[in-house]
C-alpha positions, -999 to +999 in steps of 0.1 A: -844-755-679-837-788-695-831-798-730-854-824-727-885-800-718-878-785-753-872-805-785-862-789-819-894-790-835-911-774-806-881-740-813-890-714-835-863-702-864-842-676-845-815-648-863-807-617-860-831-591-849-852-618-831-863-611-793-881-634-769-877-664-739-865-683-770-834-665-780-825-663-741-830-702-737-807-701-766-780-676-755-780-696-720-775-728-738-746-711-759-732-698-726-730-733-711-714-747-742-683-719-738-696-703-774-701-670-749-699-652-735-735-641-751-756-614-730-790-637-717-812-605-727-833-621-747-821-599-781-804-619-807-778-595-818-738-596-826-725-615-800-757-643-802-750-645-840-714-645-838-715-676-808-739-693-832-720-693-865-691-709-842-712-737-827-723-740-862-684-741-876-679-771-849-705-798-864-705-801-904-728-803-922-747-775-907-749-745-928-721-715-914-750-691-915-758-674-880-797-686-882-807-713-859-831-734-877-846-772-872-812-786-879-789-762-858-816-765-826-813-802-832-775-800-828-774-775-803-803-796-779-784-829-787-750-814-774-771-796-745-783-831-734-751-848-735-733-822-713-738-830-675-719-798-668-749-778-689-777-797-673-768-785-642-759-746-643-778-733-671-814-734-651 
């Protein structure tokens, strides 16, 4: 997986309740960043919200809200793509 296959207007709007390859491409992504550990089973529950509200704490002025949206994906991708550690183990 590679941050650069996916950009953030390619992601769908994930929260809580949300299933699917996109929440675990998400939950690997926020594993690799140390905002896990997250489950990768594809359910965006507790932990998932909790791991996103903290990445989302960590880069102002994104809204503190537990929904990854446009702005949060674009955050989360850029950070993803400038982490060499990332690029390598979350495939």
């Amino acid at each position: 997986m590679s941050a650069n296959v996916q950009t953030s207007q390619s992601l769908p709007t994930l929260q809580s309740g949300n299933t699917g390859e996109a929440v675990r491409y998400l939950q690997r992504i926020l594993n690799c960043l140390s905002y896990g550990p997250v489950a990768t089973d594809a359910n965006f529950g507790p932990q998932t919200e909790t791991a996103v509200k903290n990445f989302q704490s960590n880069y102002p002025p994104l809204a503190v809200d537990g929904v990854v949206g446009s702005q949060t994906w674009w955050q989360i991708v850029r950070v993803f793509a400038d982490s060499s550690f990332c690029n390598n183990s979350a495939k």
